[in-house]
N, C-alpha and C positions, 0 to 999 in steps of 0.2 A: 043230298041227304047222306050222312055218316054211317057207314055200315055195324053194326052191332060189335061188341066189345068179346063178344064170345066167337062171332070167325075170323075178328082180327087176330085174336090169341091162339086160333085152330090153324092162323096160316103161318104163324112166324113158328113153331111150332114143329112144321113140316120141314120147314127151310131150314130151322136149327139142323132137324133132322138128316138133312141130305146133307149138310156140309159136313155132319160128323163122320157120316159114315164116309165121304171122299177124304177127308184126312186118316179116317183107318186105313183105307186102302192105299193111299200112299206111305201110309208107313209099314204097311204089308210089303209093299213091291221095294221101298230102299233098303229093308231087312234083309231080303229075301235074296236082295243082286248078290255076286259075289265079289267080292274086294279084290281092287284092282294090284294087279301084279305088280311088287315095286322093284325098277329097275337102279341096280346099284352103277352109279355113275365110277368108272373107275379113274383112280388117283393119276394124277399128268408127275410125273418123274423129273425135274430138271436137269437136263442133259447139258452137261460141264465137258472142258477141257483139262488136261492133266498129264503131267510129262512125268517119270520118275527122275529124280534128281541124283547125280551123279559128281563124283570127285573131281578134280580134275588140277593141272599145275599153270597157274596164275602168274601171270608178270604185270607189277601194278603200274598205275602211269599215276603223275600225282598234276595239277593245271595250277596252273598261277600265271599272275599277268608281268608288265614293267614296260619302262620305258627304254629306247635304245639310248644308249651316252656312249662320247667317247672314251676312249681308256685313258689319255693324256690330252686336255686342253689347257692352253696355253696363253695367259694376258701380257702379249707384247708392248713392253714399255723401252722406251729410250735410256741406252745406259750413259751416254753422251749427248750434249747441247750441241746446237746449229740446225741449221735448214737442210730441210729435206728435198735432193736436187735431182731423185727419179725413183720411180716407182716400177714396181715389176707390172705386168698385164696381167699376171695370174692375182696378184692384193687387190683380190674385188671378193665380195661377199660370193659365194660360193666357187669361188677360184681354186685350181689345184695345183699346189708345188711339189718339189722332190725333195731330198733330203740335201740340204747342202745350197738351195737355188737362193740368191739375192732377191730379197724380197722387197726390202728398200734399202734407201741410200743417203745418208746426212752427209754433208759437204767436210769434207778430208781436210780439208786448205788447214788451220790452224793447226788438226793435230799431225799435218805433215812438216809441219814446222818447229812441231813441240820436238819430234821424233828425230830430226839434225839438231836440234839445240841438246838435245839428250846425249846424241852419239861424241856432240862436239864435246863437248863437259866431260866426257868417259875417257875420251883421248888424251884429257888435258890431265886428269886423274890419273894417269895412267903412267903416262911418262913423270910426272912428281912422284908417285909413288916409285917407280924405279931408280930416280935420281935419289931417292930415302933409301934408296936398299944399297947404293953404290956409295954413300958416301957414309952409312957405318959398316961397312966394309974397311973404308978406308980410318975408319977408326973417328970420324969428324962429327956423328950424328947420332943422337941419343935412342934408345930403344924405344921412348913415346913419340919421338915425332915419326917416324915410320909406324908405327901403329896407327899416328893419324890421320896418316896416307892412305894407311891401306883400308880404315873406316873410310875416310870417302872417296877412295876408287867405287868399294862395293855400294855404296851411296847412287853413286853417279850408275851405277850397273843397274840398280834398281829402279832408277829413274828411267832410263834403257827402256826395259822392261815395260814399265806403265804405259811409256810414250807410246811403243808401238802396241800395246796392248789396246788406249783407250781408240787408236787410227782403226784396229781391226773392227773394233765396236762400232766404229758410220757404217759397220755392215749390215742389216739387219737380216741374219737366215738361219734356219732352225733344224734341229739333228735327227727328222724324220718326214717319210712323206705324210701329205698331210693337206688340206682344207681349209681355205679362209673362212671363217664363221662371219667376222664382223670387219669393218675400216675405219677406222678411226681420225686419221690424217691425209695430205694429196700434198703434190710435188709445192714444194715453194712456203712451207710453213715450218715457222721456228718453234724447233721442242726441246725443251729441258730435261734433264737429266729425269728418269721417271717418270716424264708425258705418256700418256696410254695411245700407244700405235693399232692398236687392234687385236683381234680375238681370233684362234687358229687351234685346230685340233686333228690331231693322228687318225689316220684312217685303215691303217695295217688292221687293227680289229677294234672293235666295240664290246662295251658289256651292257650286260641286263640284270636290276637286280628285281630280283622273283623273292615276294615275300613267300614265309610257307610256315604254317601251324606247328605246334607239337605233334599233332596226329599225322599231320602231313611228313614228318620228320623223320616217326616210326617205318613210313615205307620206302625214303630212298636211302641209299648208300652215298653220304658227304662225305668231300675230303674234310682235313684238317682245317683250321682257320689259315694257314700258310697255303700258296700254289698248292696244286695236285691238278689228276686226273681224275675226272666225278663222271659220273653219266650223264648221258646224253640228252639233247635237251631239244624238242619240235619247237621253234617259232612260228605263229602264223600271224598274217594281218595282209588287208588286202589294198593293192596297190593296182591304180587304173582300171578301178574294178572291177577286179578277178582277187581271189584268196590264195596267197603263195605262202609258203613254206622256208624256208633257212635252219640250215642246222648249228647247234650249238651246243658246247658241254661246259658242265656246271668246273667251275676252275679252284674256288673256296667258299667259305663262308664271310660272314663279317665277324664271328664270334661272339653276337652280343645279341639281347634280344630285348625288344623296341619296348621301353618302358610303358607306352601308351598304347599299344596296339598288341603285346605279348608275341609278337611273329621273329621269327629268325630272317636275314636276308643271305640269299646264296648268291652268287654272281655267278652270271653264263658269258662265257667268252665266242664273239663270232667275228670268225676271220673273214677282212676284207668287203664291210658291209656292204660298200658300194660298187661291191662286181669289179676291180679295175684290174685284177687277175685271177677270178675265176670263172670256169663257165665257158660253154658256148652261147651264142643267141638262141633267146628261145628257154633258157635255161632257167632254173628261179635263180641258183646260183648267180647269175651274171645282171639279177635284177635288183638295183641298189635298195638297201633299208635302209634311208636315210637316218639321222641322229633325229633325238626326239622322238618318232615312234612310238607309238603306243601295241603289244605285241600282246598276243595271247603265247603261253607258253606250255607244253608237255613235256613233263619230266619224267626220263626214264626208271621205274623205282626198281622193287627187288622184286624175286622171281620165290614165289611159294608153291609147295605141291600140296596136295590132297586138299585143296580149298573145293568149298560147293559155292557153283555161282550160279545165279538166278535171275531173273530180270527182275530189273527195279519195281514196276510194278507188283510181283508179285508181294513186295513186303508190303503187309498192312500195317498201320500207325509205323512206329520206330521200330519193334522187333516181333512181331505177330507176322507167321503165315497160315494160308489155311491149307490142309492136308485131306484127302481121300485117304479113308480105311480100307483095310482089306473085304470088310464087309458094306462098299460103299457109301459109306457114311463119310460125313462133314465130321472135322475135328481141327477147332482152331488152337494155335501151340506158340508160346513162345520160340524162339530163337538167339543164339547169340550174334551179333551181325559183328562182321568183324570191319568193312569200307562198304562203302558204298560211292558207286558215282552217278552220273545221267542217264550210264544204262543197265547199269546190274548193279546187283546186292551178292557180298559176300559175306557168306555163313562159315562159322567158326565153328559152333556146334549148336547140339538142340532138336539134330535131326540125322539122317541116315541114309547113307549112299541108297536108290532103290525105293525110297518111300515117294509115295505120290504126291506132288504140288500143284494145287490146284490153279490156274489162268484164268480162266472164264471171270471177271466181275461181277461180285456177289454182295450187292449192297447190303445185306442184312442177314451173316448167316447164321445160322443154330447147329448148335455142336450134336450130332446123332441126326440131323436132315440126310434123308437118303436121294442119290443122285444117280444118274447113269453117265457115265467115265466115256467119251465118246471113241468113238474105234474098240469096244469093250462089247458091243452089240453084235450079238450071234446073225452072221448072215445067212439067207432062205436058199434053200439050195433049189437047182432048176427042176427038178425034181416034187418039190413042194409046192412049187409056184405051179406047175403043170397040175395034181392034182386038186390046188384051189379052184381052177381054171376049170375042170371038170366038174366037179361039185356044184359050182356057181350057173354052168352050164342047165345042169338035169336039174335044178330048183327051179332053172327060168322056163324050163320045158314043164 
């Protein structure tokens, strides 16, 4: 049976009652607490590196690369016809001669015969002509026929001449020491006047030629386009590998500049590439660079003072660095860079012997960011540390 409508309404009533008056009292007591103390988290500092930048006198080096070449190679062709009837041991691809050595030999026989039939004719010339000089003496022979004795005495002298000239020619040897590159011919084969005997080049020195930019240009000191003495020049490249060094100096320019590439070419002269007098063993000196070579090069450039140098990294983009204030702050600045290479950047101006540069990488920095400069932090002396140490003590008592 359903309890009446009037203690249903007496009880919910009561309950309204109770629950209002527990939200009074909670909101009594959250009023009432006191507000929690708020603790100020303090600001973290980025603690940067920072060197002050200072002047200093510069000697630049400039890099470029090249190939080793000989300074004189030489396509040995045959000045005279006949057969080739010996060959040096050294006319083999990388064989080496002297200056003066028989390198091959074409058969003499003919022009040993040319060279008596020449001298014979000279003789026979010779005494006609004199019998023309004795008999208009005597008054019997006209001033033209002795003249045309004495054209072909000198006739016959010339003929002389060639004979034993073209006999010298079955010699085949050349007017420096030097290097077979290529062979061309072997004992027992007939060559024509102009047949290609093979390929030969000078080994007294090599060159290299080292492209180099306009800006590259600015820092060395070249000779003239003629010989001269230029500076100095590091080769490297590595042989049986190990990375060896050869030195060499820049000797001219070519004087032109490479219409499709805009570069100047220097040549570096290097004596004796292939060690054969210099050097002890063991020496790079006495370790050949052969021809062909492929060389990295270092060129000794000029000598500037009061330059500030920096390491590369420190330049951001092309000419931005970033600097520490006196009031430790970030402050990003142009610069004028004047070179730069793979490990430093040189500033021309834009900045100040003593002014801070900052090191640390700083992805993203904002100009007025304050930082702490490391080694710039006041050290705690023993003294302070002791009476922390006390303090900490009688808290924990």
């Amino acid at each position: 049976m359903s309890q009446p409508p009037r203690r249903l309404l007496a009880r919910l009533l009561v309950i309204a009652a109770i629950l209002g008056i527990a939200v009074l009292i909670a909101v009594v007591l959250v009023k009432g607490k006191p507000p929690p103390e708020k603790k100020e988290t303090p600001k973290v500092t980025m603690l940067i590196e920072a060197v002050p930048l200072e002047r200093t006198t510069v000697t630049f080096s400039v890099e470029s690369q090249g190939n080793v070449r000989p300074r004189t190679e030489t396509v040995l062709s045959a000045e005279v016809a006949g057969s080739i009837i010996s060959v040096s041991d050294s006319f083999v691809a990388g064989g080496v001669f002297r200056k003066g050595d028989v390198l091959l030999r074409i058969d003499p026989s003919n022009y040993t015969v040319a060279v008596e039939q020449a001298r014979a004719l000279l003789e026979q010339r010779q005494i006609e002509y004199d019998g023309a000089i004795k008999l208009k003496q005597s008054g019997y022979q006209a001033d033209a026929s002795v003249a045309s004795a004495a054209a072909a005495l000198a006739s016959a002298k010339a003929g002389l001449t060639r004979a034993q000239r073209d006999l010298q020619r079955t010699y085949i040897k050349l007017p420096y020491d030097g290097m077979v590159k290529s062979k061309d011919v072997d004992v027992g084969q007939f060559v024509n006047a102009g047949s290609r005997l093979g390929v030969t080049f000078a080994t007294d020195y090599a060159e290299v030629r080292l492209p180099l930019t306009d800006q590259d240009l600015a820092f060395i000191d070249l000779p003239d386009s003629g010989n001269g003495s230029g500076p100095r020049v590091t080769l490297e490249a590595t042989r049986k590998g190990v990375l060896r060094t050869w030195e060499a100096v820049i000797t001219r320019t070519e004087g032109v500049v490479d219409e499709n590439t805009r570069v100047t070419y220097a040549v570096a002269r290097l004596d004796d590439p292939y060690g054969f007098n210099n050097g002890e063993p063991g020496n790079d000196a006495a370790v050949p660079l052969p021809v062909g070579s492929f060389v990295k090069a270092r060129i000794e450039g000029v000598t500037m003072p009061d330059v500030i140098r920096v390491p590369r990294p420190v330049l951001r983009g092309r000419n931005e660095m970033l600097f520490v204030e006196d009031d430790n702050t970030l402050r990003l600045r142009n610069v004028v860079v004047l070179r730069t290479d793979q490990n430093y950047a040189y500033i021309m101006s834009g900045t100040e012997p003593g002014e801070r540069v900052v090191l640390t990488a700083i992805e993203s920095p904002v100009n007025g960011m304050k930082v702490r400069v490391s080694g710039d932090e006041p050290e705690v002396s023993s003294a302070e540390t002791a009476n922390d140490e006390v303090e900490s003590e009688g808290a924990g008592g």
